[in-house]
N, C-alpha and C positions, 0 to 999 in steps of 0.2 A: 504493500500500500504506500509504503512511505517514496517508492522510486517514483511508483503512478504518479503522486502528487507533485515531486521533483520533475516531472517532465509536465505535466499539468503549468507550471508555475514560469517553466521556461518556453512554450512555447505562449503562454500569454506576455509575456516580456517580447519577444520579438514581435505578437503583434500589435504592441504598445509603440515598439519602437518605430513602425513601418508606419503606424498610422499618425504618431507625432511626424513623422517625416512628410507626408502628406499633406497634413494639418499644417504644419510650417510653408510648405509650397503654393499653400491658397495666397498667399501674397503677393507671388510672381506671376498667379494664372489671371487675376486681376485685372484690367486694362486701365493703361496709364504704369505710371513709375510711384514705387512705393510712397516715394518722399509723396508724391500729391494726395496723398490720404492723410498725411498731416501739416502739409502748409497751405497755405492759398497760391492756387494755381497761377496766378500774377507777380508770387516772388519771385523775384531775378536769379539767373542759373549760378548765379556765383555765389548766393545762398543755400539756393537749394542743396549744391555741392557741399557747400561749410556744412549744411542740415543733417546731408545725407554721413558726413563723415563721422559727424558727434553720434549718431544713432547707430553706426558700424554699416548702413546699407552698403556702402561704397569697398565691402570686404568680401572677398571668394564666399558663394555661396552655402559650401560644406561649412565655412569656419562661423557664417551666421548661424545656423542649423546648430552647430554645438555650443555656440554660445548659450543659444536660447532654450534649448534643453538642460546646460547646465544651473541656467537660471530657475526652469521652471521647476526644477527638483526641490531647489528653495524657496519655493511659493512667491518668485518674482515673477510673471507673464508682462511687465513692462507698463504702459502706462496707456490707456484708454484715447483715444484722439479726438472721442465726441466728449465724454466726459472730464478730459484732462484730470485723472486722479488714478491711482494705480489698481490694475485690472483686479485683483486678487479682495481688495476692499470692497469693491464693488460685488464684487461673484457674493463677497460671504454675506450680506450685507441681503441679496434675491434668495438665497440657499436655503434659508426658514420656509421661507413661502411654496418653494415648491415642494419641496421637504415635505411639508403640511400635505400638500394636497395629494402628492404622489401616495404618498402611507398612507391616508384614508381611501385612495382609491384602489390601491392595490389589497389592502384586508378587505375591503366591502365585493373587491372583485371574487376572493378566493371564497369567502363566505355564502357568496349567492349563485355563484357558477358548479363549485361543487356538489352541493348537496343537489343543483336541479339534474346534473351531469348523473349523478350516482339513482336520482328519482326516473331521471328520463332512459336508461340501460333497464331498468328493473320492468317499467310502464312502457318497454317498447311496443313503438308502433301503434301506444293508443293517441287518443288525443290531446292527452297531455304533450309527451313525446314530438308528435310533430309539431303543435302550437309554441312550443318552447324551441323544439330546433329552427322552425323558419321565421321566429319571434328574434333571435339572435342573429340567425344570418341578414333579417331587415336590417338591423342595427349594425351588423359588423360593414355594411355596403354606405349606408346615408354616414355623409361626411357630416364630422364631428361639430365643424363649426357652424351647420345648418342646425342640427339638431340643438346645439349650444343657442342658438339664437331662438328657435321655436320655442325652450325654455324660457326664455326672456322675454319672450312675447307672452307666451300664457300665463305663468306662474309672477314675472314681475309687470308686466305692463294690465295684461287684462285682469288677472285675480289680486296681483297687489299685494303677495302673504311673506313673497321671498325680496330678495334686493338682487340686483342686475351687475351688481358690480362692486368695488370695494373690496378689504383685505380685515376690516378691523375685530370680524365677531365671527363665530361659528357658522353662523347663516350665510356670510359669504360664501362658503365653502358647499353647497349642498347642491347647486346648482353645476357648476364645474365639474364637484365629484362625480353626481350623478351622471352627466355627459361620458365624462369620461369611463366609467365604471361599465353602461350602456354599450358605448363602443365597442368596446373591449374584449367583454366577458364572452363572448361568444365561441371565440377560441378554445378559451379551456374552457366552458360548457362539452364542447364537440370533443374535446381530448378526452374528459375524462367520462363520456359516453362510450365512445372509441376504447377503451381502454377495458373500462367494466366489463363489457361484453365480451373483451377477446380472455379475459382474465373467468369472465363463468362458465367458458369452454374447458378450461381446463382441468385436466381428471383430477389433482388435488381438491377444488371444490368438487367434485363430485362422491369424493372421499368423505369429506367435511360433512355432506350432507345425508351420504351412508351411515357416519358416524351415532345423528340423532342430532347436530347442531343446529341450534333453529336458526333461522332465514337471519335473523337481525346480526345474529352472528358472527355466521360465516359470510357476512357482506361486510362487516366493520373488520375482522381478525385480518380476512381471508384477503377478499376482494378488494376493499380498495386499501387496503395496505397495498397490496402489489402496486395495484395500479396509480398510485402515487407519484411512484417510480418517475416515470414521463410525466406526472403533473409538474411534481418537483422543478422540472427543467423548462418546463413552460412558466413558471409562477418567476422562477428567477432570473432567465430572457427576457421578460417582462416587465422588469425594473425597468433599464436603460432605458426602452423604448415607451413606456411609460412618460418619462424623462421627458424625453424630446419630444412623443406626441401632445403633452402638454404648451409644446409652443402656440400652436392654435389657438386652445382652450385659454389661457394664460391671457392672451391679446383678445380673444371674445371680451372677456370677464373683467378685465383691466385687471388683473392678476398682477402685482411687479417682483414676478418669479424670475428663473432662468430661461424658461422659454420667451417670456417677453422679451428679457436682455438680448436673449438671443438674434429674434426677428428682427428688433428695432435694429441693431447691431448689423447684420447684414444690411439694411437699405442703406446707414449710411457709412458702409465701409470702414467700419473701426474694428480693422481684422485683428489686433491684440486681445479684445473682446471673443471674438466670435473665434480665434485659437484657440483659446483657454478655456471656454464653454465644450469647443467641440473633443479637445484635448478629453476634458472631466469626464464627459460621457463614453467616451473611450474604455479610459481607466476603468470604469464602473461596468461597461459591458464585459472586460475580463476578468473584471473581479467575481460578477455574477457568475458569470461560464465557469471561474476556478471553482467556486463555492459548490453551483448544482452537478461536478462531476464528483467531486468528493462525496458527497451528500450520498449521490446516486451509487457511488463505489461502496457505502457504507449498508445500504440500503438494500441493493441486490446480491444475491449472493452466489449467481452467476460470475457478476464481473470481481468479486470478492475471490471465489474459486480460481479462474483464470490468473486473478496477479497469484496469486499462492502457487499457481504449477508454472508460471513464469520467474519468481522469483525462486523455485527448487529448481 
């Protein structure tokens, strides 16, 4: 187990390293010369040059790239160009907020996709089953930020019960969440339908149920113990992207999360900003991916088996 994780650990390093290398190059794929994202395109080239040299653009491209890598290990990403204050202030500063929003949406997703995922395998084929499976794929298809607005129309402008926007009370958050939550969940509804089902084929339940175990049982012990397995790795893939798909939702809402930083950040080209943001989510997608193989290495006892006759 311990090698697993060792090679787990380095192959998410290398793809931190390729994607910061990326992440860095959005600068150069840009149009115009770096320096005009931070001066007015009316300075004289003999500043621009003085500009460009105090900020190191005017140095071989590998040696910027390691610069800025060695910077950002020390939570320096440099200094914002719309904001003129340092990137890293600002990140921490939106961090709460989506923070907030991401964690109520991801327990309220695991909480209401599961048990309908684990109802709808059981009730196949009634009409429970299909009105929840074609209930989810509506939602997984209607873009976020329509559905986020039809929120706002009904529940803030025509009923009047919720608020449209703002950050300051739990009530902000119900609107968003739910958008988000909506979207989303449909996924792993479908997973862990997908799953139940292939896992009550199998002769161990059939065993379980030879035994005299009753139904509640061996669908808690049995069944979706197994079939976790692949939830596991859906629930924790589902962070990052979580993340990011909050940029939408964040700008419906007037949210001043990461994903707002984020958009606003792109229109006006303050790519120190939008590195650093893209950089984090990065990070956090390996970090997830390390986490739900471990998990899952812990979990099955398949792949438990296998390291054990690879490590003898």
């Amino acid at each position: 187990m311990r090698d697993y994780i060792i090679k787990r650990i380095a192959l998410g390093v290398l793809l931190v390293i390729s994607v910061s290398f990326l992440v860095f190059s959005l600068m150069y794929m840009m149009p115009g010369n770096p320096v005009d994202m931070v001066v007015d395109r009316k300075v004289s080239a003999e500043k621009k040059a003085e500009i460009a040299h105090e900020l190191g653009y005017d140095q071989p491209f590998l040696t910027q790239y390691k610069n800025w890598v060695g910077n950002a290990i020390h939570g320096d990403f440099g200094q914002s160009t719309r904001y003129k204050s340092d990137v890293w202030e600002i990140m921490r500063e939106r961090i709460p907020y989506s923070l907030k929003l991401c964690t109520w949406a991801l327990i309220l997703e695991i909480v209401i996709a599961l048990p309908l995922g684990l109802l709808c395998a059981m009730k196949k084929d009634s009409w429970f089953d299909r009105f929840t499976v074609n209930f989810s794929l509506l939602m997984t298809v209607v873009p976020s930020f329509w559905l986020g607005a039809l929120f706002i129309l009904f529940f803030g402008v025509q009923l009047r019960i919720l608020p449209i926007s703002g950050y300051s009370t739990p009530q902000n958050y119900i609107l968003p969440v739910a958008t988000i939550v909506l979207a989303g969940m449909g996924g792993t509804l479908r997973i862990t339908k997908t799953e139940v089902l292939e896992v009550l084929n199998e002769k161990y339940v059939t065993t379980a149920y030879a035994k005299g175990l009753s139904k509640k049982t061996v669908m808690i012990k049995h069944v979706l113990r197994n079939a976790l397995i692949l939830v596991t790795t859906l629930v924790f893939m589902s962070i990052p992207w979580l993340i990011s798909g909050a940029v939408v939702i964040e700008k419906v809402f007037a949210l001043p999360g990461m994903g707002n930083l984020l958009l606003n950040s792109i229109i006006v080209q303050d790519m120190p900003v939008v590195q650093a943001v893209l950089l984090l989510i990065a990070i956090l997608t390996v970090i997830c991916n390390l986490l739900s193989d471990i998990i899952i290495g812990m979990l099955d006892p398949r792949i438990r088996a296998s390291l054990s006759g690879g490590e003898n």
